[in-house]
Structures are given as C-alpha cells and as structure tokens.
KEKE-3310 file (N, C-alpha, C; in steps of 0.2 Angstrom, whole numbers, plus 5000, padded with zeros to 4 digits):
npx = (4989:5002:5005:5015:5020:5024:5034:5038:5049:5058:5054:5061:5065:5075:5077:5074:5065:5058:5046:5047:5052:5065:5065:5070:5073:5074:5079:5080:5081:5088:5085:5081:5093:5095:5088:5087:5100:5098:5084:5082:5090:5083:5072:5077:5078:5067:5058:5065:5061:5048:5046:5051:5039:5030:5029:5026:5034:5038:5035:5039:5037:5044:5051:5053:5062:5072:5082:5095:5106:5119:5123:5132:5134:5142:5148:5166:5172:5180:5188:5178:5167:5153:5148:5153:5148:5136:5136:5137:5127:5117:5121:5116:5099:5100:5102:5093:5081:5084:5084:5071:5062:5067:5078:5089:5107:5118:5127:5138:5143:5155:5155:5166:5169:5164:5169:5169:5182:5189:5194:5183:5180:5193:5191:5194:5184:5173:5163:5151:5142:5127:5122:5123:5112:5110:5099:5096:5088:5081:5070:5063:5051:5037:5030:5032:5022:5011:5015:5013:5010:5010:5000:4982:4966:4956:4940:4930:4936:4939:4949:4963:4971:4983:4992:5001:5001:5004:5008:5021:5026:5039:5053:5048:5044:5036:5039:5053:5049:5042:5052:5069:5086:5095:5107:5117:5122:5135:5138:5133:5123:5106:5088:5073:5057:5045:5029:5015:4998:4988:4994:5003:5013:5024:5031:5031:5038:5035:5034:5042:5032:5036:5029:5016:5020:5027:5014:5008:5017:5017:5005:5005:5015:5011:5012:5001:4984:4972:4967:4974:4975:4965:4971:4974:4983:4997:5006:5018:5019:5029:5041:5035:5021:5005:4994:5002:5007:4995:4992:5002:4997:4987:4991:4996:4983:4977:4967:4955:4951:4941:4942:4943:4947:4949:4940:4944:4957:4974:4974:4984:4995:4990:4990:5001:5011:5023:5032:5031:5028:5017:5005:4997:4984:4972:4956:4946:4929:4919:4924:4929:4924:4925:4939:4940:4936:4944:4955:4952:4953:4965:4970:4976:4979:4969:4962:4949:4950:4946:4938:4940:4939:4933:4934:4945:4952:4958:4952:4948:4943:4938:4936:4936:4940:4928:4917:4914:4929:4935:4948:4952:4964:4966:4972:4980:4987:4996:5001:5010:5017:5025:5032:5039:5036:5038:5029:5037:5045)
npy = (4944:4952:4968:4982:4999:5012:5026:5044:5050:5049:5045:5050:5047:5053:5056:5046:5051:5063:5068:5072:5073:5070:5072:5065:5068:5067:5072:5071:5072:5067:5066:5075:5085:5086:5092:5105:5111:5120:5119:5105:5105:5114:5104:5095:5103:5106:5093:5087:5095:5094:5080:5078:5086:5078:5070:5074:5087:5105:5118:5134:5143:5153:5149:5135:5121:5118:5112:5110:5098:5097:5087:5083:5074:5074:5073:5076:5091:5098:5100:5100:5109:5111:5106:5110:5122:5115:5114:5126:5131:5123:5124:5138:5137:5128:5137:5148:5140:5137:5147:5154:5146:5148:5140:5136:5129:5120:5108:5100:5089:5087:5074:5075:5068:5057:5046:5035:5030:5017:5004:4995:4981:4984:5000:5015:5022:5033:5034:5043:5048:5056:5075:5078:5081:5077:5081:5080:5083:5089:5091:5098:5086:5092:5082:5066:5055:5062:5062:5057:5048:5038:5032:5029:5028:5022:5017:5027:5038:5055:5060:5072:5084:5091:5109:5116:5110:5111:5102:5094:5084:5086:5078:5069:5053:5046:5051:5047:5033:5033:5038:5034:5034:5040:5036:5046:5050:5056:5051:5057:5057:5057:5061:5053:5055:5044:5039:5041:5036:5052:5057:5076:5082:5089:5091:5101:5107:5103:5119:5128:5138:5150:5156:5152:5137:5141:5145:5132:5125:5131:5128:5116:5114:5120:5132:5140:5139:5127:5113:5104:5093:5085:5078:5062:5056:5058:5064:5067:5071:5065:5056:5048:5053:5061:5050:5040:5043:5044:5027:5023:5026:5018:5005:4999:4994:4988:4994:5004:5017:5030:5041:5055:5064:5081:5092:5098:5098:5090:5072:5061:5072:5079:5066:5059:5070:5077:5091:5102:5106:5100:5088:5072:5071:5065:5065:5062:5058:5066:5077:5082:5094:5106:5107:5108:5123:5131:5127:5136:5150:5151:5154:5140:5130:5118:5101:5092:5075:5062:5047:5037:5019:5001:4993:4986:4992:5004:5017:5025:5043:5052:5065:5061:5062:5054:5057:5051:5041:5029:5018:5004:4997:4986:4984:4974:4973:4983:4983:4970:4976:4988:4980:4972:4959:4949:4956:4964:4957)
npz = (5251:5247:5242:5235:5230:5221:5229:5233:5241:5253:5272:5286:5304:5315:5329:5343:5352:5350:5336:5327:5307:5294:5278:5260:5246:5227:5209:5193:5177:5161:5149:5144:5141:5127:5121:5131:5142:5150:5154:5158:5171:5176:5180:5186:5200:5202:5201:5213:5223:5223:5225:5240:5244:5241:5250:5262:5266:5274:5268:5264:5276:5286:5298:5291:5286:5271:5261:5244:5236:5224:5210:5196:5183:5172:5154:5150:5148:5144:5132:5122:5115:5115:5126:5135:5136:5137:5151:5156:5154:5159:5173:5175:5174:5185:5197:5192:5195:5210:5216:5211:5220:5234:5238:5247:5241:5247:5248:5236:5221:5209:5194:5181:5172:5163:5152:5141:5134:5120:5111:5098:5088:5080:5081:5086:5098:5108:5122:5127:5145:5145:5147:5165:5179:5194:5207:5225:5237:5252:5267:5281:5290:5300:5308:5308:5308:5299:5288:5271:5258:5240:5237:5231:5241:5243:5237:5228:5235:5229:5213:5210:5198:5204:5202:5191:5177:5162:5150:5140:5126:5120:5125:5132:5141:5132:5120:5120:5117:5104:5096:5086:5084:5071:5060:5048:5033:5034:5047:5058:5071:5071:5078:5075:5075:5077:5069:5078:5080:5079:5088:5093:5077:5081:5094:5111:5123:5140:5151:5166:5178:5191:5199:5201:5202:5219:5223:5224:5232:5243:5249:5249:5257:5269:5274:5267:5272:5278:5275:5272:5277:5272:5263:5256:5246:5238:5223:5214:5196:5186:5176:5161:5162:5165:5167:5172:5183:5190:5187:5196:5209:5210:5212:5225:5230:5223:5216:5204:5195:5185:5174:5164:5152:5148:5138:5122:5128:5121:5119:5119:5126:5134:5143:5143:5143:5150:5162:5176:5190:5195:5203:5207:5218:5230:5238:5251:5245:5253:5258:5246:5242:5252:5250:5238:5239:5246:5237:5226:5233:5237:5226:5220:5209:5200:5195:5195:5191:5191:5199:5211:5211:5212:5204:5198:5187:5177:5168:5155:5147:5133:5120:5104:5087:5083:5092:5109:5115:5124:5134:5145:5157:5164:5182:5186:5175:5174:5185:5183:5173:5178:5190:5179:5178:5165:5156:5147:5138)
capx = (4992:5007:5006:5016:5020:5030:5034:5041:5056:5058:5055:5068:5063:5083:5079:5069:5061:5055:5041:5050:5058:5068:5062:5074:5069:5078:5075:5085:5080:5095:5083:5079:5098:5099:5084:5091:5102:5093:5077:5085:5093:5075:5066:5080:5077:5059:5057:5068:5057:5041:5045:5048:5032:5023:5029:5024:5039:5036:5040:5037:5035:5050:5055:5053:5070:5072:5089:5097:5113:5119:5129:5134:5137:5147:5156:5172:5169:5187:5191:5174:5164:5146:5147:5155:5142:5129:5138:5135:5117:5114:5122:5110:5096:5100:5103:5088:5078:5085:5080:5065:5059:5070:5080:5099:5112:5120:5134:5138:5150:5154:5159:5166:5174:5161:5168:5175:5187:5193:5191:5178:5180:5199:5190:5192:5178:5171:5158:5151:5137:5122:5124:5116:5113:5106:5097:5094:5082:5081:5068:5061:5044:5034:5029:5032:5014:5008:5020:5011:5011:5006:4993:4976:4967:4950:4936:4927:4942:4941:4957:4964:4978:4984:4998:5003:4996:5005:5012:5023:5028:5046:5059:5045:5045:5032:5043:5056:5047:5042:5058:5073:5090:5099:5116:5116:5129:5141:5141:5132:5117:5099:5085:5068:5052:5039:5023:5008:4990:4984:5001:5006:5018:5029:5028:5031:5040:5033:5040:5041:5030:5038:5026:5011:5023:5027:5008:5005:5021:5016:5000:5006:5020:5009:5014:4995:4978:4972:4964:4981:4974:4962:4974:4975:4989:5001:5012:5023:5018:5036:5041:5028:5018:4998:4991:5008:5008:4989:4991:5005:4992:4984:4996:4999:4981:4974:4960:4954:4950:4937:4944:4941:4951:4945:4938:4948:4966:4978:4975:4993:4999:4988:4988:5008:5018:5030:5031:5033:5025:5009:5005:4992:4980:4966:4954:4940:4923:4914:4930:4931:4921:4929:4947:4943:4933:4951:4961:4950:4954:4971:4972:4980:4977:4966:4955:4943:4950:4938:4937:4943:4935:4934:4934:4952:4954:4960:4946:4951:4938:4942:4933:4939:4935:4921:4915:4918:4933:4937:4951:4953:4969:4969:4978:4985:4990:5000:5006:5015:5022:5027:5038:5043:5036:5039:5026:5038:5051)
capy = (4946:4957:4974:4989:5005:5016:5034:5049:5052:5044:5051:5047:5049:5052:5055:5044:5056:5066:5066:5076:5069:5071:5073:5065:5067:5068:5074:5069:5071:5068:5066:5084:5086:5087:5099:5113:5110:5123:5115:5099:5107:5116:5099:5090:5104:5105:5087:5084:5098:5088:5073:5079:5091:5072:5065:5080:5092:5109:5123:5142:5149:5157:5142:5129:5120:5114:5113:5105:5099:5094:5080:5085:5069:5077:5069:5080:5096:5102:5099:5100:5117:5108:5099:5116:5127:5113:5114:5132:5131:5118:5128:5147:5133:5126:5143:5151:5138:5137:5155:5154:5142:5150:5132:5137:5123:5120:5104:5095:5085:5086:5073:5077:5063:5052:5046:5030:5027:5011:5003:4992:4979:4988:5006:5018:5022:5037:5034:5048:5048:5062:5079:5075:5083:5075:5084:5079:5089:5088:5095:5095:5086:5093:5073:5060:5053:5065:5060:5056:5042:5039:5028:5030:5024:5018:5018:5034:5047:5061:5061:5077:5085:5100:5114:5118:5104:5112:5097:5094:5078:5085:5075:5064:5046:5045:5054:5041:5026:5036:5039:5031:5037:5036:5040:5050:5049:5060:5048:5060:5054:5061:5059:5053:5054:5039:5043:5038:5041:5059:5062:5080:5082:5095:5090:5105:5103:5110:5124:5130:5144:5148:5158:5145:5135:5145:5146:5127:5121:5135:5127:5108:5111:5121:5137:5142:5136:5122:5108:5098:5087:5078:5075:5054:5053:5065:5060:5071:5068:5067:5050:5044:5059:5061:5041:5034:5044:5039:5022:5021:5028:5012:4997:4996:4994:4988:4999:5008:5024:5032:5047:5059:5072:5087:5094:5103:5096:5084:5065:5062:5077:5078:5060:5058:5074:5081:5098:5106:5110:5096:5081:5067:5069:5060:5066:5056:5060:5071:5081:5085:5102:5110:5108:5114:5129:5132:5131:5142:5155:5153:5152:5133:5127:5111:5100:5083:5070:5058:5046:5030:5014:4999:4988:4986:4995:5013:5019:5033:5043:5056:5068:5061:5064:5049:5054:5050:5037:5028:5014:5001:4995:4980:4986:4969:4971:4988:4979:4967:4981:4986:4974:4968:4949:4946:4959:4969:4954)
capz = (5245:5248:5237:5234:5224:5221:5231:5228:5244:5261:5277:5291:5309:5317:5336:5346:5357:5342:5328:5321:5303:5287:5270:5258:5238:5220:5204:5188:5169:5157:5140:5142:5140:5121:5122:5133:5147:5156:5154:5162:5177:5182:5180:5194:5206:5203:5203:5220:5229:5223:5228:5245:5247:5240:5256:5268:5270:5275:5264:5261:5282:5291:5300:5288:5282:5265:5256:5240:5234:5217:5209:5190:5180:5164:5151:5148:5145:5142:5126:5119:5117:5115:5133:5140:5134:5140:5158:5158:5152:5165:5181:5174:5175:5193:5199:5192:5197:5215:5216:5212:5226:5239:5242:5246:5237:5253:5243:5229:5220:5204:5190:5175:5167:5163:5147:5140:5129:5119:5104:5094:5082:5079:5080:5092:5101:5114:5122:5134:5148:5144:5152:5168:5184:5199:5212:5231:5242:5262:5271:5286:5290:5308:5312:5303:5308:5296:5283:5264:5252:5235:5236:5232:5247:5242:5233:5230:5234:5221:5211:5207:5198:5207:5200:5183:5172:5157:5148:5133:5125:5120:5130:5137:5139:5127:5114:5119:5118:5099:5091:5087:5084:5064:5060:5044:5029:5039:5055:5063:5075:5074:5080:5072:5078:5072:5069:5081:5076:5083:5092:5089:5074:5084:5100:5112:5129:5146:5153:5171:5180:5195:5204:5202:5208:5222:5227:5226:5236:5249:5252:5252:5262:5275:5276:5267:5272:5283:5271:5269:5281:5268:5259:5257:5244:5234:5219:5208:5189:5182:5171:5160:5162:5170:5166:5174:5190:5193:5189:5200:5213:5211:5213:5232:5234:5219:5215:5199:5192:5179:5172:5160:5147:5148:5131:5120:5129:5116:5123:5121:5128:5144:5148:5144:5141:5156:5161:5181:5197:5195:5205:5207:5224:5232:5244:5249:5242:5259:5261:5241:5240:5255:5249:5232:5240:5249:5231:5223:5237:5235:5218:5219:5201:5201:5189:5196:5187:5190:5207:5211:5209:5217:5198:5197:5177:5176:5163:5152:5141:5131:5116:5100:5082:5080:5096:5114:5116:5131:5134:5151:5158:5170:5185:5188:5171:5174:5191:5180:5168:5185:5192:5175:5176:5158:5153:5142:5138)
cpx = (4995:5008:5011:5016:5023:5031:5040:5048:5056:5058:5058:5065:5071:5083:5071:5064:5058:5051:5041:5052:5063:5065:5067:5071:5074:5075:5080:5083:5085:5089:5083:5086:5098:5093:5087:5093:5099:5089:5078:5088:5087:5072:5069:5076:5070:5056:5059:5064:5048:5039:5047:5043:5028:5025:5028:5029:5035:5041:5035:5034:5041:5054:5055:5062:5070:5079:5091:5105:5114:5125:5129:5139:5137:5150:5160:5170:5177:5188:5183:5169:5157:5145:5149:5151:5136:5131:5135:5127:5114:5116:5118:5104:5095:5100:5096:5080:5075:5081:5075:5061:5065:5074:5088:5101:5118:5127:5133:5144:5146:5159:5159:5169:5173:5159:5173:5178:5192:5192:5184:5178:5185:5194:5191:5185:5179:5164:5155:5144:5132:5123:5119:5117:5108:5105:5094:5091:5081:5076:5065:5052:5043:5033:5026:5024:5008:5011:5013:5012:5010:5001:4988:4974:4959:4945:4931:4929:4940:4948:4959:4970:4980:4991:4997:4998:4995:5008:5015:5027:5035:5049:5056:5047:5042:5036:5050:5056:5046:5046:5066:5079:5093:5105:5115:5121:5135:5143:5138:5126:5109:5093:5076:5062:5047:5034:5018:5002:4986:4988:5001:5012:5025:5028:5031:5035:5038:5038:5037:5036:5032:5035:5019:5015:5024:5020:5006:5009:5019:5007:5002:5012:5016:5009:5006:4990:4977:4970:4968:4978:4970:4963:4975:4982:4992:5005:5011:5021:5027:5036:5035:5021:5013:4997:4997:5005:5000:4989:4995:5003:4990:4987:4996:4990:4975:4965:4960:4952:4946:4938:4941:4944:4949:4944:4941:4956:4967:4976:4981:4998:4998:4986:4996:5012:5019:5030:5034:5028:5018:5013:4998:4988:4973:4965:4947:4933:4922:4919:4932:4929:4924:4938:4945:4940:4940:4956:4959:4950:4959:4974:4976:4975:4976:4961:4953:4946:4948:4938:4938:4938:4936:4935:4940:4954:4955:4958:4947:4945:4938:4936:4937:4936:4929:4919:4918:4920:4933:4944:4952:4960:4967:4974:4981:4990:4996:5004:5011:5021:5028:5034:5040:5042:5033:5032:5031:5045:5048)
cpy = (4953:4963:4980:4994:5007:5026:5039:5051:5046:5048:5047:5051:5048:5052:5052:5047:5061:5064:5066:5073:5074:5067:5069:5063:5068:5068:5073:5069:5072:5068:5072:5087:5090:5092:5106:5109:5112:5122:5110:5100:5109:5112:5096:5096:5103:5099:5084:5089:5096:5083:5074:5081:5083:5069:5069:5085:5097:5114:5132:5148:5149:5152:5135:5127:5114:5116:5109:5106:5095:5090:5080:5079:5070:5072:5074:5086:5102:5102:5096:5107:5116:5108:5106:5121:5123:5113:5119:5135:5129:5122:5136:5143:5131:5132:5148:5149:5135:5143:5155:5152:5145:5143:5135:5129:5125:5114:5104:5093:5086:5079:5074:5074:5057:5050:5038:5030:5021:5011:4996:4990:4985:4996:5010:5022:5027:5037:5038:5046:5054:5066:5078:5079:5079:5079:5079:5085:5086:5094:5094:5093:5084:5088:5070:5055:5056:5064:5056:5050:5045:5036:5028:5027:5021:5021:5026:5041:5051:5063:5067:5078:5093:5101:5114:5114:5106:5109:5098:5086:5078:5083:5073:5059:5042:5045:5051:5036:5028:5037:5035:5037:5035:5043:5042:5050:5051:5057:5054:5057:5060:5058:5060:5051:5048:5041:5038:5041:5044:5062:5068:5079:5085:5095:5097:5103:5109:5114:5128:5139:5144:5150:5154:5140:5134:5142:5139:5122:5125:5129:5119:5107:5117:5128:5143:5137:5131:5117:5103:5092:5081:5076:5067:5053:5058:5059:5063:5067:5071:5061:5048:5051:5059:5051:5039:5036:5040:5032:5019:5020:5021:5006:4994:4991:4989:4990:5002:5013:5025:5038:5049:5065:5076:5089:5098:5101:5089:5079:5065:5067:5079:5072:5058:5063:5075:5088:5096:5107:5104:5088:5079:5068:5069:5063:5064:5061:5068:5077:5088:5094:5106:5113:5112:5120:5132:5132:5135:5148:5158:5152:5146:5130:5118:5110:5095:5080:5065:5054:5039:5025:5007:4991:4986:4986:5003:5015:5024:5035:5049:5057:5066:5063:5059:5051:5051:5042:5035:5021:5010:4997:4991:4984:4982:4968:4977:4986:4976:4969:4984:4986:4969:4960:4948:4951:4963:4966:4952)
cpz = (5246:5241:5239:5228:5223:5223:5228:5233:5250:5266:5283:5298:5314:5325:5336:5351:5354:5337:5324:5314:5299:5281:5265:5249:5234:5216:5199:5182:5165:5151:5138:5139:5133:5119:5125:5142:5154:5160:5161:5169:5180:5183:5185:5198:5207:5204:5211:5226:5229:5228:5236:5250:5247:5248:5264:5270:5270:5270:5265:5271:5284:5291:5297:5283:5277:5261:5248:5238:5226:5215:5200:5187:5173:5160:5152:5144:5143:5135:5120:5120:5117:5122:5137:5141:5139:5149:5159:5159:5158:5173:5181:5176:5182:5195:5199:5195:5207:5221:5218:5218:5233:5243:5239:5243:5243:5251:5239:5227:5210:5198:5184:5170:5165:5155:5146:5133:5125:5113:5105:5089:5077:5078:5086:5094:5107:5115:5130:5137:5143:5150:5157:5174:5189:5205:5219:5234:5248:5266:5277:5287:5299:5311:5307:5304:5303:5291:5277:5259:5248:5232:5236:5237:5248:5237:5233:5232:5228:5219:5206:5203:5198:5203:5195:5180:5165:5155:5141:5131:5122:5124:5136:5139:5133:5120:5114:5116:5107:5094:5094:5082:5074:5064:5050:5040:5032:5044:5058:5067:5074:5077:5076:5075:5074:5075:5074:5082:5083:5087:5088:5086:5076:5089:5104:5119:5136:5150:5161:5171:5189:5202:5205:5204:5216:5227:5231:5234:5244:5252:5253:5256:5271:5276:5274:5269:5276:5282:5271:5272:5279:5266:5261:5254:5239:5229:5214:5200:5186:5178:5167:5160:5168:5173:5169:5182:5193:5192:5194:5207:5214:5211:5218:5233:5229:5215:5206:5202:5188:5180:5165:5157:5147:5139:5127:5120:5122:5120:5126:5125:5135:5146:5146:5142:5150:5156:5171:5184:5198:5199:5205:5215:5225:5237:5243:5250:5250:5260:5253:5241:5246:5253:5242:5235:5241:5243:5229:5227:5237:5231:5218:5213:5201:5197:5193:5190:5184:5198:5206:5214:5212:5209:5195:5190:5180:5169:5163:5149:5139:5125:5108:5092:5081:5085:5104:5114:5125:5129:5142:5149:5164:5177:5187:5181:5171:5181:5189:5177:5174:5187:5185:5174:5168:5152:5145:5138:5130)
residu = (UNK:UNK:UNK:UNK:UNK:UNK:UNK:UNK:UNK:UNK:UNK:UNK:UNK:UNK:UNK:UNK:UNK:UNK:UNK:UNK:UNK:UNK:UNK:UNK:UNK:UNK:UNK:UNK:UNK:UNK:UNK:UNK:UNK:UNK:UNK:UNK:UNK:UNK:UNK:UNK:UNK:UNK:UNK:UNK:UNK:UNK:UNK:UNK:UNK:UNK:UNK:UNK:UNK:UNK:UNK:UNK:UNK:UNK:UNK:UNK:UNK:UNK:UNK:UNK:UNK:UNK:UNK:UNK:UNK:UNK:UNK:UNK:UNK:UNK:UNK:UNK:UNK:UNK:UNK:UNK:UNK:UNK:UNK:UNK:UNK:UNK:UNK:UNK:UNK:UNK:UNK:UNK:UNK:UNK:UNK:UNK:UNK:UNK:UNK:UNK:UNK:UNK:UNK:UNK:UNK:UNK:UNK:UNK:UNK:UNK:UNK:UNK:UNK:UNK:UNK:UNK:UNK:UNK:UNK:UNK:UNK:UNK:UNK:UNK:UNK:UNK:UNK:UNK:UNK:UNK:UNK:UNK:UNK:UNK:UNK:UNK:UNK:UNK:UNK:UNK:UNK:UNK:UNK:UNK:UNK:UNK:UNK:UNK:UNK:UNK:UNK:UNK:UNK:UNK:UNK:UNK:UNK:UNK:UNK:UNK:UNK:UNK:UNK:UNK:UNK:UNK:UNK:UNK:UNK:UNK:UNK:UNK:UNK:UNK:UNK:UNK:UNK:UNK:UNK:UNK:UNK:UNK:UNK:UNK:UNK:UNK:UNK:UNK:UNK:UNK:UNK:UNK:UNK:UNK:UNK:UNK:UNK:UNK:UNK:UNK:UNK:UNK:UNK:UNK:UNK:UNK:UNK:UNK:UNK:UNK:UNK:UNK:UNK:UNK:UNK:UNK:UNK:UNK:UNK:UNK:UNK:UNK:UNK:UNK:UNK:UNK:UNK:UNK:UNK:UNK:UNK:UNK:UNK:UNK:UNK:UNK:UNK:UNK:UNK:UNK:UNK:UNK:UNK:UNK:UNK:UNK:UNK:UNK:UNK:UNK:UNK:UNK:UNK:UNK:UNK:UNK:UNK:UNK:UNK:UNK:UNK:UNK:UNK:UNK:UNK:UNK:UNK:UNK:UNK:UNK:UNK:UNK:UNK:UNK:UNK:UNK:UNK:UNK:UNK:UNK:UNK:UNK:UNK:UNK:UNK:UNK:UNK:UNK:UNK:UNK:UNK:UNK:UNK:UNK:UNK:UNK:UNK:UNK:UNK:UNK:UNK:UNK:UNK:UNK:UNK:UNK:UNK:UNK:UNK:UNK:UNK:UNK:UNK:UNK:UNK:UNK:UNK:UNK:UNK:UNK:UNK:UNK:UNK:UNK:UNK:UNK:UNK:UNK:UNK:UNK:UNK:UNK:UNK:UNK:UNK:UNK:UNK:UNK:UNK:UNK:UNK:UNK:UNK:UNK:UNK)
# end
C-alpha cells in the first residue's frame, strides 16, 4: 500500500562528496490581496521561509545562508490607480517583512501584464489576474540526512503547534469556501459572506509578530537550543488553517490523531483561520517533556495538541455550548479529499 503527503519545500543535495544541501520553499497568498496588499506580500515571505525551516534549513547564526526572490504577478497597473497603489502596498509589505527576518532579496522578475482582453457574447471583456506576489526562499541545510518532513511518524508522538497560533478566518480558505461573489446594481462585484453556525460574524484576519517569529525560526533552524533533534515531523500551517495542516500529517502514514480545542479559543477560528509564524510538530511521547522544558526557556510559544493514534480518524473535541463536542474524520476519507478521487466531484 503506496502512501504519501504533502511537504512544505524540497531539499537538494548538489555536490556528491557533500551532505551538505539546498533548501528550496514558496509562499503565495493571492486572496489576502483584496484584504491589504501588504498583508499578502508578508504572508508569501513568511510563508517561503516556513516552508524551508519545515524541511530543516538553518537560520538566525552568523554563517547560516538563507535568501529570497520575488516574482510579482500584476495585472496592469498603469492605467489604473487601485492595482498601482496595491503594488505599492505589496513592495512596503515584502520589504518590511524581508527585514524583519533578516533574509536579503537577492532576484526577481516581475510581471505586470497579466490581463486579458476580448470580447463575450459581443461585449467587451477585461479580465485581470489577482494582485499576487510569489515568493521563493533558498537556504542552506548542514546535512541533508537530517532533513524534515511532514509526516507524523507513529503512534503515540505528541503533536504540537509551535509559534504564533494567532489565527484569523479573514481571507482564509474557510472564508472562501463561505462566501460568494454578487454583482450589484451598478455592475460592481462584492463579496458576501454566508452564514455557518457559530462562525464569527466578522471574521478577523491574523496578523504577523515578527519577533515571536524571530525566536521560533531561531530555534528550528538551529541557531538556539539543542532539542531540534526530536523533532519527527514539521509542517507550516498555512491553507486550510490548523485541522488541514494536521491532517495532512497524517496521510503518508495513515495514522490518526485525538485533539483537543483549547477552552475559550473560537472552534472555527483555531481549527481553520490563517495567520503567521505557526506550524504543526511531532515529537515522540519519552522525548516530549524535555523539549517543551527547552521552549519554555526560550520562550518558543507551544500548546500539546493531543497525540497521534494508531485508529486511523483525526478526532477533534472541543468546548461547545451543550457541552463537550467532538467530531471524527476517516483518514482514508481525507486521503481521498486529497488526491480528488471523486470525493469533491
């Protein structure tokens, strides 16, 4: 029974007589776009140095080499002042957030012309791309034998979720899947939230911190502490929010999970909003209480999730108004969501 999953970069091993590798990660959010450009430009980079720290790069000591380049997929911003303002938004964005993690922009390319024009049923028609920016990240990882997945990797690991783990379900996937688009007397387009019971009415969108950031990348890329090494599995919570990233955990190997909302957090909001700096990790049971002794030293922000299971369901349970809630998902059944075998047709 041939399984996999899904990771967060690739890591490249370029000279034979070295351990040495390359890191290669990306980060992309276009939905954030019609939210704040700026927003969206800090979620690529932050996103593309993620996804390389999830596969073991080095970040935050002297010698450690980590770069990004950027690739600006614009409609036309010449002759419109929205799209030219959201360019500008988007480059303070990429900039501020380049900064902050000390990662030079070393290329990029940009296009700006990613518009069509024709007609429709005799009308003329423009139809533009979303402002978008795509970020690439390169860094270097000390030996690739020590290189990262995202796989949970047996039963009984304690599943964590280290960094930030300030979510918001503005310009989620959730908040996608939730609303639809209507054109308004005027032909203009907006956008309509539909309602789903106990969602927030006003959803909230996360917002970066960049020196919690900072502390946690320092620590999974090596530069703080000595625990990394119990790490089993890493994996960036970005699409889909927390519940996505964990179940993705669980595909390659098929394993469950029994989790647990913390008291107080939104359901919806800390099991699918989006935000910054947080990922999904597994360390097996005997190993757990040392490494958290080592976040809580260096203030690396972590909660216990719950721990993985060998019943193949990802079992939620959460504080709701009647009373404690739970819900089970089949992992073979989220396998097929997946890979699309007619689960979603």
């Amino acid at each position: 029974d041939q399984r996999s999953g899904p990771n967060d970069g690739a890591v490249l091993k370029p000279k034979a007589s070295s351990w040495m590798g390359v890191a290669v990660g990306c980060g992309i959010n276009p939905k954030l776009s019609d939210i704040d450009p700026y927003l969206m430009a800090q979620s690529a980079v932050d996103e593309a140095v993620r996804n390389v720290l999830a596969v073991g790069a080095e970040y935050g000591r002297p010698e450690a080499v980590l770069a990004l380049t950027d690739n600006f997929c614009w409609p036309d911003p010449v002759k419109d002042k929205t799209k030219a303002a959201a360019l500008v938004r988007a480059c303070y964005g990429m900039r501020d957030a380049a900064l902050a993690l000390g990662a030079p922009l070393v290329s990029g390319k940009d296009s700006m012309k990613n518009d069509y024009v024709g007609r429709r049923e005799g009308q003329e028609v423009k139809i533009s791309v979303p402002p978008t920016l795509l970020m690439t990240c390169v860094a270097r990882v000390p030996d690739v034998r020590q290189a990262r997945t995202s796989d949970i990797k047996a039963a009984g690991d304690v599943v964590y979720l280290v960094g930030l783990g300030e979510f918001g379900l503005l310009g989620s996937e959730l908040h996608s899947l939730l609303s639809e688009k209507l054109r308004d007397k005027g032909g203009n387009d907006r956008q309509v939230v539909l309602p789903a019971a106990g969602a927030p009415s006003k959803p909230r969108a996360g917002l970066p911190q960049w020196e919690v950031a900072n502390r946690v990348y320092r620590w999974l890329g090596g530069a703080e502490g000595k625990r990394q090494t119990h790490v089993r599995s890493v994996h960036d919570v970005s699409e889909g929010g927390l519940l996505v990233a964990v179940a993705e955990g669980l595909l390659a190997r098929g394993l469950g999970a029994a989790l647990e909302v913390p008291d107080g957090r939104d359901p919806w909001e800390y099991c699918f909003g989006e935000g910054f700096h947080s990922f999904v990790v597994s360390v097996r049971g005997a190993a757990a209480p040392e490494v958290e002794e080592e976040w809580g030293l260096l203030g690396v922000p972590h909660r216990r999730l719950g721990v993985a299971t060998s019943d193949g369901k990802l079992d939620v349970t959460w504080k709701g108004p009647a009373g404690r809630q739970s819900i089970q998902v089949p992992t073979e059944q989220l396998t097929r969501a997946w890979r699309r075998e007619g689960y979603w047709e």
